[in-house]
KOLTIMAR-796939 format. One record per residue (C-alpha): residue number from 1; x, y, z. Coordinates in steps of 0.001 Angstrom, whole numbers, m for minus. Example, Ala and Ser with C-alpha at 12.3 -4.5 7.8 and 13.67 -1.06 7.14 Angstrom:
<sites>
<1; <12300; m4500; 7800>>,
<2; <13670; m1060; 7140>>,
</sites>
This chain:
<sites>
<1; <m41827; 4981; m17293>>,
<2; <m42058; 8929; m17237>>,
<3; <m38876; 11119; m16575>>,
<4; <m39363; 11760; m12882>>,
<5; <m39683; 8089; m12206>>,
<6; <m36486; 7616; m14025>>,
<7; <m35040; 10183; m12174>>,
<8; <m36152; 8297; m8811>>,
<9; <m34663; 4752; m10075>>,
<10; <m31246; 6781; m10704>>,
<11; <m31191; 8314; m7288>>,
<12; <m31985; 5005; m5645>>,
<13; <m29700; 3178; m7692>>,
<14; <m26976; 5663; m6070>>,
<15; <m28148; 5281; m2951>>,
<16; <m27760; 1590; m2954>>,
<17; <m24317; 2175; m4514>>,
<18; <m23158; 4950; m1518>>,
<19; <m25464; 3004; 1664>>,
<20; <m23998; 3154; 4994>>,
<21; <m25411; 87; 5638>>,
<22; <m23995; m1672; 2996>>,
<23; <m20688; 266; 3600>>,
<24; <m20286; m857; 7174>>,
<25; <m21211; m4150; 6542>>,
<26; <m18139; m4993; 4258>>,
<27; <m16028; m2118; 5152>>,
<28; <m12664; m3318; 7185>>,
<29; <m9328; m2366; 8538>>,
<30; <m7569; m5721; 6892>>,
<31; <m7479; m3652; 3198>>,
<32; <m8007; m656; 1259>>,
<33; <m11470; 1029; m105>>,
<34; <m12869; 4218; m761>>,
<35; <m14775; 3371; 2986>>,
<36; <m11497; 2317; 4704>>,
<37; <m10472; 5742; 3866>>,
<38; <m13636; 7619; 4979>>,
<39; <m14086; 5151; 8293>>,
<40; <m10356; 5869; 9463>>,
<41; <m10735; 10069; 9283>>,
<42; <m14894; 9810; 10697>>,
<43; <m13038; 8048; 13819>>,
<44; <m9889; 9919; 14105>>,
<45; <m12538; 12672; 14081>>,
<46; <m14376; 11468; 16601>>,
<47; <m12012; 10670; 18264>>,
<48; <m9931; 14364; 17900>>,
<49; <m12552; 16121; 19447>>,
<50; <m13269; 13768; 22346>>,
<51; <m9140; 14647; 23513>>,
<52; <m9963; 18466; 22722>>,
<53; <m13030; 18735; 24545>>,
<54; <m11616; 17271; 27671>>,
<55; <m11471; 19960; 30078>>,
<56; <m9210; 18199; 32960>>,
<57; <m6524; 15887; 32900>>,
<58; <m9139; 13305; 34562>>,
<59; <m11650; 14233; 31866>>,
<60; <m8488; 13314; 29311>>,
<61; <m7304; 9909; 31078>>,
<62; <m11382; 8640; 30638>>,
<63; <m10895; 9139; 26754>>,
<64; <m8061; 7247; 26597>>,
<65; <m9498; 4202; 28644>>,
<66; <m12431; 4508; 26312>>,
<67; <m10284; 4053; 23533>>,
<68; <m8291; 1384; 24744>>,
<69; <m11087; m721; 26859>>,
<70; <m14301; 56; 25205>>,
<71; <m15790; 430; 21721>>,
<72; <m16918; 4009; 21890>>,
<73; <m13500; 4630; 19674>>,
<74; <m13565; 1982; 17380>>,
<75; <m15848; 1130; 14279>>,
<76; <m16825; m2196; 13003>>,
<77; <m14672; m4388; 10595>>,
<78; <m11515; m3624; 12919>>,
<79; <m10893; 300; 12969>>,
<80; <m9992; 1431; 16446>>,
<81; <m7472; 4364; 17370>>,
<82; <m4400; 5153; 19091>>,
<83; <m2943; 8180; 21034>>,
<84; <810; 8443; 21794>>,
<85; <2727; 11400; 23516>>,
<86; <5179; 12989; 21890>>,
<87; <8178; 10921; 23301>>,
<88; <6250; 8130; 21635>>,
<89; <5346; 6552; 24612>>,
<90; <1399; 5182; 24252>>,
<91; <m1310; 6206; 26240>>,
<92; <m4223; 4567; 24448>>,
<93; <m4059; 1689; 21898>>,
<94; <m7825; 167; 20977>>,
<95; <m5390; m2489; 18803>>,
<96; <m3902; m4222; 22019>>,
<97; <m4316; m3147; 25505>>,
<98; <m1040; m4180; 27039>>,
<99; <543; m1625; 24676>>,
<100; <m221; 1426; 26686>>,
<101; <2456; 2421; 28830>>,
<102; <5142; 1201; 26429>>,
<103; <7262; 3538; 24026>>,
<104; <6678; 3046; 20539>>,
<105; <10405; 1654; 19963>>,
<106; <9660; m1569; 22589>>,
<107; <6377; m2580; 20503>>,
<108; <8393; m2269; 17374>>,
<109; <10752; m5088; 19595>>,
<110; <7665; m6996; 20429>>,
<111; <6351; m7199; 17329>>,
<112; <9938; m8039; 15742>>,
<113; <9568; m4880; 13540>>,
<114; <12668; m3183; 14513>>,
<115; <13598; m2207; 11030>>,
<116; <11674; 1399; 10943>>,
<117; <12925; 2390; 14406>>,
<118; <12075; 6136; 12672>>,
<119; <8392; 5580; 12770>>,
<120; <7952; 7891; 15637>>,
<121; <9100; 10907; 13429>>,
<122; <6940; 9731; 10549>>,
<123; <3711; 9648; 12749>>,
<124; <4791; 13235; 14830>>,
<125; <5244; 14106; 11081>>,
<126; <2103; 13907; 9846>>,
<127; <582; 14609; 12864>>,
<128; <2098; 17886; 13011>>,
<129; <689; 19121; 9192>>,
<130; <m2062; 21622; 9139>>,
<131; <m5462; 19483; 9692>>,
<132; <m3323; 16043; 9714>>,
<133; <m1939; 14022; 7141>>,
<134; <m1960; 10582; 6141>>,
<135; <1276; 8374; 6815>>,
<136; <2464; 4826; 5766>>,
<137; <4528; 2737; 7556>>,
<138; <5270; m1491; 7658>>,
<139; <3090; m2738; 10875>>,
<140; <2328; m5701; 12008>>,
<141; <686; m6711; 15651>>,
<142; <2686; m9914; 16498>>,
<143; <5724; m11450; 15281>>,
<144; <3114; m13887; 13913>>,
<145; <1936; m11986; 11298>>,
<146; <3359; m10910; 7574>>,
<147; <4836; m6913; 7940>>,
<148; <2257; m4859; 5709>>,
<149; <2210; m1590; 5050>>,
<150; <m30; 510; 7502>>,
<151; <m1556; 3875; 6254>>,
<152; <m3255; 5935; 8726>>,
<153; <m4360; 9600; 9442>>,
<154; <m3052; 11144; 12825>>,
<155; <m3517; 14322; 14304>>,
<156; <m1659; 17028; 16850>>,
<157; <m3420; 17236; 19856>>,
<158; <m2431; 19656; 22788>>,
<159; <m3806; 19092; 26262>>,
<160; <m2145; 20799; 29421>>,
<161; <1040; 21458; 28712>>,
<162; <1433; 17779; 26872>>,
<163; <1997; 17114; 22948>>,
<164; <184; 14092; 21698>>,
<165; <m735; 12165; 18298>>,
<166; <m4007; 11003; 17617>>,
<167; <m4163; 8691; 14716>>,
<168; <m6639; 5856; 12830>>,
<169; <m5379; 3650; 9683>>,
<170; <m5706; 235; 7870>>,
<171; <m4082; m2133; 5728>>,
<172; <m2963; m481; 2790>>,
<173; <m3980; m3597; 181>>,
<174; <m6226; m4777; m1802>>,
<175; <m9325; m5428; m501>>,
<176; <m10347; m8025; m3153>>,
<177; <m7348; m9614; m4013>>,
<178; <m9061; m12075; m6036>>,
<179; <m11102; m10544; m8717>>,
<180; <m9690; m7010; m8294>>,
<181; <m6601; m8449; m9364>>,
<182; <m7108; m10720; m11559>>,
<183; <m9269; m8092; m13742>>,
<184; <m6700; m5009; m13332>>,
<185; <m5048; m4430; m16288>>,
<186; <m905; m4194; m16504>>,
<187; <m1208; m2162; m19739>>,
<188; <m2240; 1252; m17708>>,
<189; <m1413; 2901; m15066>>,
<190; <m4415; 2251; m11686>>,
<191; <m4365; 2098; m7974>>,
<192; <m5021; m1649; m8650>>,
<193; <m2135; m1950; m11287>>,
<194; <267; m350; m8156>>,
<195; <m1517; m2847; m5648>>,
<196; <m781; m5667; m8222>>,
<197; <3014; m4759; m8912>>,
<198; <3897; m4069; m4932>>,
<199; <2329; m7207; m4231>>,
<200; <3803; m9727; m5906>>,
<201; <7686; m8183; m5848>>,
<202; <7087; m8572; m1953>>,
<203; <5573; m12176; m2070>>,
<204; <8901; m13572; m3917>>,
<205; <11249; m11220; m1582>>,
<206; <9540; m12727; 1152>>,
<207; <10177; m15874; 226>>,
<208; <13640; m15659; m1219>>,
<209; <14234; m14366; 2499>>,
<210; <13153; m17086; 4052>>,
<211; <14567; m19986; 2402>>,
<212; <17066; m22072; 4344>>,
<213; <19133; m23369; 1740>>,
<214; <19921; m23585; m1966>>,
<215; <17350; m26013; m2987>>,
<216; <14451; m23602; m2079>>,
<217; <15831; m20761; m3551>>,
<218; <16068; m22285; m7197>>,
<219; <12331; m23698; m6327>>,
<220; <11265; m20171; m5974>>,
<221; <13191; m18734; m8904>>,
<222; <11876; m21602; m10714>>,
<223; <8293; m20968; m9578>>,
<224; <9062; m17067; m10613>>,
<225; <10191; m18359; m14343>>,
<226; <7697; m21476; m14534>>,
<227; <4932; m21384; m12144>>,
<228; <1979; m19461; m11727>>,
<229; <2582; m18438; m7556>>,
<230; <4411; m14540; m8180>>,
<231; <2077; m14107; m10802>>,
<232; <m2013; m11983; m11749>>,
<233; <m3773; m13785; m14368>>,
<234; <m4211; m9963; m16093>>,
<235; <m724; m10154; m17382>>,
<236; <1384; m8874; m14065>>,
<237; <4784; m11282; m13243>>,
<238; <8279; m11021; m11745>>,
<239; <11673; m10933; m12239>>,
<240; <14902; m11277; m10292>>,
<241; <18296; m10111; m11353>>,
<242; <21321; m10900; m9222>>,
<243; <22591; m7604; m7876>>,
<244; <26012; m8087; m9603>>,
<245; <24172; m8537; m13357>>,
<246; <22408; m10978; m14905>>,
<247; <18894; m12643; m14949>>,
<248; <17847; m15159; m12596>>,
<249; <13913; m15640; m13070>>,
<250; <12095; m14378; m15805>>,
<251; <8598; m14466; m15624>>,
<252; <7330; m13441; m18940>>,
<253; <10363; m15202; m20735>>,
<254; <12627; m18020; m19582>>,
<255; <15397; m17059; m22486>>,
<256; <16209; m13928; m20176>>,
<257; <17521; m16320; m17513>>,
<258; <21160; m15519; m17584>>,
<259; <21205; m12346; m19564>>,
<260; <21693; m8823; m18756>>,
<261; <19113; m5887; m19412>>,
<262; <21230; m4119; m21957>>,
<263; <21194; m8374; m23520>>,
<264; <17463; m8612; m23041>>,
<265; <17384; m5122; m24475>>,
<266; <19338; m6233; m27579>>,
<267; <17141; m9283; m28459>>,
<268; <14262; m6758; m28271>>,
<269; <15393; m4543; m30868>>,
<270; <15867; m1373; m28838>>,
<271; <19491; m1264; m27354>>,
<272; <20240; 1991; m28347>>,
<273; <16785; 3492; m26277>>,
<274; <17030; 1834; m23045>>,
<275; <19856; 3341; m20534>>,
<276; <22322; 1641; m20462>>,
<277; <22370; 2227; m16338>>,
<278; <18971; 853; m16235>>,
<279; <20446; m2427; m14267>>,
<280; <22101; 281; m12429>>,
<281; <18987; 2224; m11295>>,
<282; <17336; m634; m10097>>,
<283; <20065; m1734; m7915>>,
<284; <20673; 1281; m5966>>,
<285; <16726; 1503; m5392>>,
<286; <16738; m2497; m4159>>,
<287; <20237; m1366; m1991>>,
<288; <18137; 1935; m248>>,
<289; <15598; m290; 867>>,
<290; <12642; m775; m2406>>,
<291; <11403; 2005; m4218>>,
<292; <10114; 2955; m7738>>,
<293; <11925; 3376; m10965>>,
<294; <10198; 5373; m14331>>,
<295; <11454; 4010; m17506>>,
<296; <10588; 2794; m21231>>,
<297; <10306; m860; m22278>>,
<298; <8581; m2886; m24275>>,
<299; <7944; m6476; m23961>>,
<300; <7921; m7093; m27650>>,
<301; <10133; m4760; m28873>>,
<302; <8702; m1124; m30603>>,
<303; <7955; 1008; m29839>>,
<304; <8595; 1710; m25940>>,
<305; <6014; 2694; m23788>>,
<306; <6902; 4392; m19992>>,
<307; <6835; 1981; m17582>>,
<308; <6964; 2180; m13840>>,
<309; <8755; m956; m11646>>,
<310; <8523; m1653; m7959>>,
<311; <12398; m2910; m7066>>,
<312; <12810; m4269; m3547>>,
<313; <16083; m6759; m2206>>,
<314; <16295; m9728; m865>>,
<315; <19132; m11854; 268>>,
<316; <18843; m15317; m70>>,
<317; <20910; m17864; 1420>>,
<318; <23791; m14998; 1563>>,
<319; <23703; m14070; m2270>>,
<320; <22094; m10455; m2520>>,
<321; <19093; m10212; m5660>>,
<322; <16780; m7030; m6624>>,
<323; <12426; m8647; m7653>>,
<324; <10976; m6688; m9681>>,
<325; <7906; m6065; m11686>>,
<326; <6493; m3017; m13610>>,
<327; <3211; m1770; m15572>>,
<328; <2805; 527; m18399>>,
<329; <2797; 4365; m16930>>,
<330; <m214; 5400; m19685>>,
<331; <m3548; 6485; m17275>>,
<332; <m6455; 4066; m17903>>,
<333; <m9790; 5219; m19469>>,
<334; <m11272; 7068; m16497>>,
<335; <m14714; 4857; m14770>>,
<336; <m17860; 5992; m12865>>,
<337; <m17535; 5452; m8994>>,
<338; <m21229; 3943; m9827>>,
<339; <m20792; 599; m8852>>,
<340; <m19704; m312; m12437>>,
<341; <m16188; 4; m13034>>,
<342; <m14933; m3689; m13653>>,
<343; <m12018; m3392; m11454>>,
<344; <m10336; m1738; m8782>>,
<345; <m9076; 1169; m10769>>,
<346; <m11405; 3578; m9268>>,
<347; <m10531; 2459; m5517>>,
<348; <m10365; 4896; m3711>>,
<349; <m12091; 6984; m5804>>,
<350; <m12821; 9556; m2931>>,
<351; <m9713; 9732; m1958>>,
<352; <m7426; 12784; m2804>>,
<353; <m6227; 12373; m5896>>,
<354; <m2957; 12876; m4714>>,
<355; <m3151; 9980; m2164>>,
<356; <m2944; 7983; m5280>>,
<357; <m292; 9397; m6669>>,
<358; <1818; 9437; m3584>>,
<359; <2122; 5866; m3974>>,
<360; <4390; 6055; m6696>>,
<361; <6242; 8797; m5854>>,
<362; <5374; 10550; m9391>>,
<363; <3091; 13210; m10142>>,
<364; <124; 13261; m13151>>,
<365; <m1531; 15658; m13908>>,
<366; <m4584; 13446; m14561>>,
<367; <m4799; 10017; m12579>>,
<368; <m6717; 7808; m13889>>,
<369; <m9769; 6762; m12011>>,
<370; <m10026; 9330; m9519>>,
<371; <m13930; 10437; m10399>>,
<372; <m14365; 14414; m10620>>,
<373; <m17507; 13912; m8380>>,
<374; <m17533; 11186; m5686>>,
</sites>
């Protein structure tokens, strides 16, 4: 095979790799990729400069009953957009029709997610930043389904005197929970190894939550120390830690159960280089609501690498416990966004780099997996 021939099989290769067609056939608003990302701005695009180009309030009012009744706003695999005013009442929702009319706090009511009652000042937030901005938020469209966190990309729009919000998002998940996660490494720090960690500290919450009575609870915190449920085959697990001290569920080593972290610490061989507030730290992060904590461990003993945990609450059966899990902060080996990296570390790798590290709240100077030329 000559040169330019090779040079043809490359390019094609790419092509196949980067193919709308392909793209929109497995692209969807249920999870996370490098397309959910590109679909969700391409509509809220669209979308933008259908409200700016209308040149009556008629002319507006058709746009939004395109939006909400028809397709013209929406994309295949479940994108569609939204338009609120800046009272947050909505005036187009392609999600559910029966929503327009209604302020943003009564859906929160319907859908039984009263709990971020602020989510009109996070969307008029980003709406309001130069060129729009990308916001995350729990959502969920009936008190049927699980809360997950939304991320979408809304815009200011000005028409006649009125404010309004223009925005399109997704799931902010995996989008192959399966083999994404079961091939993501816990020994480096990935958009995957986040996606792991986040998701299985909310699985046991969730569940600790709901259980009705003692029984299940130990069942769950046995299924944390014992079972397979709260954990990712690549090495990811749980643990819970009643908020007053000690170890409940252990899922890397049932001795923990019933010790400390400064006693876990001391088996380990590394008292002296662990806070001693550590315990501390996670609790007030669990008490604010879940969050992220930066700190070095080592699961057998030295020396300590940095490691970053997701901490969230939950109060079962009126006792009050932080779940937690964590992954080793050290970047993995960057991969091509050719179609070849083995897991989800490069997803999304054409998304700002600092989308990614937004999720964790910490900034690197080089993330790991974000390609230089997507």
């Amino acid at each position: 095979m000559n040169r330019i021939s090779m040079k043809w099989l490359v390019a094609l290769v790419v092509l196949a790799c980067l193919s709308p067609v392909t793209e929109a056939a497995n692209c969807t608003a249920s999870c996370k990729s490098a397309c959910s990302y590109r679909t969700a701005q391409n509509l809220l695009i669209k979308t933008y400069n259908a409200l700016q180009a209308a040149t009556t309030p008629g002319q507006l009012m058709n746009v939004w009953d395109d939006i909400t009744l028809r397709s013209t706003y929406s994309a295949p695999g479940g994108f569609y957009a939204f338009v609120f005013d800046w009272a947050d009442h909505a005036k187009a929702f392609g999600g559910n029709p029966t929503w327009v009319g209604i302020e943003l706090k009564d859906i929160l009511n319907k859908t039984q997610t009263v709990s971020y009652l602020n989510l009109g000042a996070v969307l008029r937030g980003a709406a309001n930043a130069t060129g729009g901005s990308w916001a995350s938020f729990p959502w969920r469209n009936s008190p049927q389904e699980p809360v997950v966190t939304y991320k979408a990309y809304l815009r200011q729009v000005n028409k006649f005197l009125t404010q309004y919000y223009v925005g399109v998002g997704f799931a902010d998940r995996s989008c192959a929970p399966g083999a994404a996660e079961a091939t993501c490494p816990r020994t480096c720090f990935s958009p995957c190894a986040v996606d792991n960690t986040k998701s299985i500290v909310d699985k046991v919450a969730h569940d600790l939550i709901n259980a009705c009575n003692a029984r299940e609870v130990e069942e769950i915190l046995n299924n944390v120390t014992y079972g397979s449920r709260y954990t990712v085959q690549s090495g990811f697990y749980t643990f819970v830690n009643l908020l007053a001290g000690p170890t409940v569920a252990h899922g890397l080593r049932p001795q923990y159960v019933g010790l400390t972290l400064p006693e876990i610490s001391d088996q380990l061989g590394f008292y002296d280089q662990v806070p001693m507030n550590l315990h501390d730290q996670f609790t007030q992060v669990a008490i604010k609501g879940a969050g992220w904590v930066r700190f070095k461990w080592s699961d057998v003993g030295a020396p300590l690498y940095d490691h970053i945990a997701y901490v969230a609450p939950a109060t079962a059966v009126g006792t009050p416990y932080y779940v937690a899990a964590a992954f080793v902060a050290t970047p993995c080996p960057r991969c091509p966004c050719d179609c070849s990296c083995p897991y989800s570390a490069c997803e999304p790798c054409e998304a700002p780099q600092e989308e990614v590290v937004s999720q964790i709240r910490f900034k690197f100077k080089n993330v790991a997996c974000v390609a230089d030329k997507c």
